[in-house]
N, C-alpha and C positions, 0 to 999 in steps of 0.2 A: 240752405240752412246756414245759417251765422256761427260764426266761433263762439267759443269761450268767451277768447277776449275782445269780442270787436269793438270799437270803437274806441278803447283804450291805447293811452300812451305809455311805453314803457321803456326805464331805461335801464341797460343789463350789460355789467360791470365783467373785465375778462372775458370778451364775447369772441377773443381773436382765436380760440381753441378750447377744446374738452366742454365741459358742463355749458358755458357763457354761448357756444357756438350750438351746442346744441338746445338750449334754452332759445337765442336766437332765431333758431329755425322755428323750431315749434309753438312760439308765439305768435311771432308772424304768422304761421300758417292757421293757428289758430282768430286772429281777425286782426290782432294788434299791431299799432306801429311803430317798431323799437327803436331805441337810440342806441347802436352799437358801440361801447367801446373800449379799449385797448390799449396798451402801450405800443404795439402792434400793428401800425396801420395797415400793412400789405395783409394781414393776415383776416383782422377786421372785416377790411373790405371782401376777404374771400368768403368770411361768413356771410357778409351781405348777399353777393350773388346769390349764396345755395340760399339764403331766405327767399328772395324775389323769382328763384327758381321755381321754388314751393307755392309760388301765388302770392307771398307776403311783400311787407312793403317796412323797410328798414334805414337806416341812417347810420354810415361808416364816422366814427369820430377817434381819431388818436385821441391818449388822455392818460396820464398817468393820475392813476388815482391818491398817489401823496403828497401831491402835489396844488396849492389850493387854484391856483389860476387854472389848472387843466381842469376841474373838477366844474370850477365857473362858469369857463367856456362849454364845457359840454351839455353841463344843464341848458344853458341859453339855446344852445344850436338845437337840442333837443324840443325844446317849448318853440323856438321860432320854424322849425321844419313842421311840426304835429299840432301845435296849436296849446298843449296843454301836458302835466306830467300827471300820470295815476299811481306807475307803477315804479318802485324803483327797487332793483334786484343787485343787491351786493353780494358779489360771485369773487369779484378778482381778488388772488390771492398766492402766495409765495409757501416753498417749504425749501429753503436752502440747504444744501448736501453738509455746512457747514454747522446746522443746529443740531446741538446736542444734549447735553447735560446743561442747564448753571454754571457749575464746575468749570466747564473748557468750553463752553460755545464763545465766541469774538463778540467783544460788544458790537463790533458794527455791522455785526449777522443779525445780532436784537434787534438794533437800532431802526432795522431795512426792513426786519421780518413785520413788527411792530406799528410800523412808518405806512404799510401795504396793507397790513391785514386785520391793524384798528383806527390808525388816523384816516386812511381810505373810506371808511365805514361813516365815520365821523364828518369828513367832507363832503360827502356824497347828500349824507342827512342833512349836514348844514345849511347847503344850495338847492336841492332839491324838496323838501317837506316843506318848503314856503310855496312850490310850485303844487303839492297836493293837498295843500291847506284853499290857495287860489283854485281849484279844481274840486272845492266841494269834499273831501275825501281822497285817501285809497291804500295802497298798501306798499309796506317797506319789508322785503325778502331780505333776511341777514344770513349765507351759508357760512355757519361754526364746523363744528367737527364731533365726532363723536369720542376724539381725544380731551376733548374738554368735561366729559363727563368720569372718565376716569385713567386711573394713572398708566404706563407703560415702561416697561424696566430697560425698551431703546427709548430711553428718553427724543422728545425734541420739543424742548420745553420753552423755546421761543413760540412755535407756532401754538402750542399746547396753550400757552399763556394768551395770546392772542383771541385764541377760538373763546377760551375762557369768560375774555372778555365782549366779546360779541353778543353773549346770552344775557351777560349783566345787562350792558346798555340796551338789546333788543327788549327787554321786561320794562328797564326805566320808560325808551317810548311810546312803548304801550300804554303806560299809566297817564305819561303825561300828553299824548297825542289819541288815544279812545275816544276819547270824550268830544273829539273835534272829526269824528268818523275819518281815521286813522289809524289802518291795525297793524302791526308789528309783529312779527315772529321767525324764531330762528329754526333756519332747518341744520341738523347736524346728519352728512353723509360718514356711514362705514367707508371701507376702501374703496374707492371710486377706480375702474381704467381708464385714468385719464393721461395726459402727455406727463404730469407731473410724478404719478405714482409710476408709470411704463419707464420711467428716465432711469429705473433705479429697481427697484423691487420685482417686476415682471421678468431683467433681467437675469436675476438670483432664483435660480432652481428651490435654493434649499430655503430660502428667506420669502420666497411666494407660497411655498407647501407648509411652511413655520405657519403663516396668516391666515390661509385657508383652511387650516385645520380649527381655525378661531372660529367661523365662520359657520354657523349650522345649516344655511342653505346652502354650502358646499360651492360658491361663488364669491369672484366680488362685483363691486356694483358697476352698473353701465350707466354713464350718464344721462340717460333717459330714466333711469329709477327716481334718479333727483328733480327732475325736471319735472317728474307727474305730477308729484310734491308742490315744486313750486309751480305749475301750473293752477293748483288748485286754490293757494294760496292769492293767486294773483287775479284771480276770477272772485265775479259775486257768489261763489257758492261758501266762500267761506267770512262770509261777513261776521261772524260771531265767532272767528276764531282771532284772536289775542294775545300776545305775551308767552305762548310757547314755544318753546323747544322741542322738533318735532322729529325723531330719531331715524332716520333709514340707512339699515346696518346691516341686514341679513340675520340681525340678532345676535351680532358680536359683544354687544355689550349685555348679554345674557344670561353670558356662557361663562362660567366660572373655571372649568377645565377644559 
């Protein structure tokens, strides 16, 4: 029996850990064949292995995503290893210990967070949707946040701003890419355990019991909750899905007390 995604190319942004590595895997395992990549190359490539472990078949690519020549090169290496891009998954993304308020965050915390987690988006779509425009179709994965939906009194309003604008432009290429059987849509994860969130929060007894009390399935999310999401996203099952914003939070943005 065939995957989901057989036959499809996909390239999946942050793949060196958390959501990106596990996305990774279970693409590949699912039939596709990804373009791994990373600012991370050792790490990357460890994602590769456990895809090819799984039976999948992958492509390790260092690549900083703010970058426009890494963003270039990796499309390219991605189309000349696979033949063709379908699928492209913007995952990689930054939350520095140094964002805060407006008030007192460092502009060149904006600058980086902003630089990663909308110009990245922006690059990726640049180089790549000429490659799924040549390919007949397919779809572009934008992970926002479910901070973008609404406000929080620990501010961190760099990334906050960022996720923000993830939704805006994922809606814009929807409008303007549909029509060319190109669909768009943004997923926004609750707390995810990932390397990012565990660096800082997991640590904090009383600042993890604070969040999980937000939280009405009494968890938070495991990178595979995200990954179901965009698995589906990224398969023809969701070909008439479009320009949303597709919330997996445990129902934290629900819950009013």
């Amino acid at each position: 029996m065939s995957g989901r995604l057989e036959g499809k190319s996909c390239l999946i942004t942050g793949a060196g850990s958390g959501m990106g590595r596990a996305a990774t895997v279970r693409f590949a395992r699912e039939g596709a064949r990804v373009v791994a990549c990373d600012l991370d190359l050792d790490a990357v490539r460890e994602t590769v292995a456990m895809a090819e472990a799984a039976g999948g078949r992958a492509l390790a690519v260092r690549a900083d995503v703010s970058k426009e020549s890494d963003v270039r090169e990796a499309v390219k290496a991605g189309v000349k290893a696979h033949g063709r891009l379908d699928v492209l998954y913007n995952n990689a993304g930054i939350m520095p210990a140094g964002d805060h308020s407006v008030v007192d965050t460092d502009e060149a915390v904006w600058d980086k967070v902003l630089a990663v987690n909308v110009k990245g988006v922006y690059l990726v779509c640049k180089h790549g949707i000429p490659e799924l425009l040549a390919a007949g179709g397919g779809s572009v994965i934008n992970v926002a946040s479910f901070v973008a939906l609404l406000g929080c009194t620990v501010p961190q309003d760099a990334y906050t701003a960022s996720k923000g604008a993830l939704i805006a432009l994922t809606k814009s290429l929807a409008v303007q890419f549909g029509p060319k059987r190109i669909r768009s849509n943004a997923i926004c994860p609750g707390p995810i355990e990932t390397p990012l969130l565990s660096a800082w929060l997991l640590k904090e007894p009383a600042e993890k019991a604070k969040r999980l009390n937000r939280i009405p399935m009494g968890r938070f999310g495991k990178s595979e909750d995200v990954v179901n999401l965009a698995l589906y996203l990224a398969s023809d099952e969701s070909s008439w899905t479009n320009g949303a914003a597709l919330v997996v939070d445990g129902g934290i943005t629900s819950n009013y007390f």
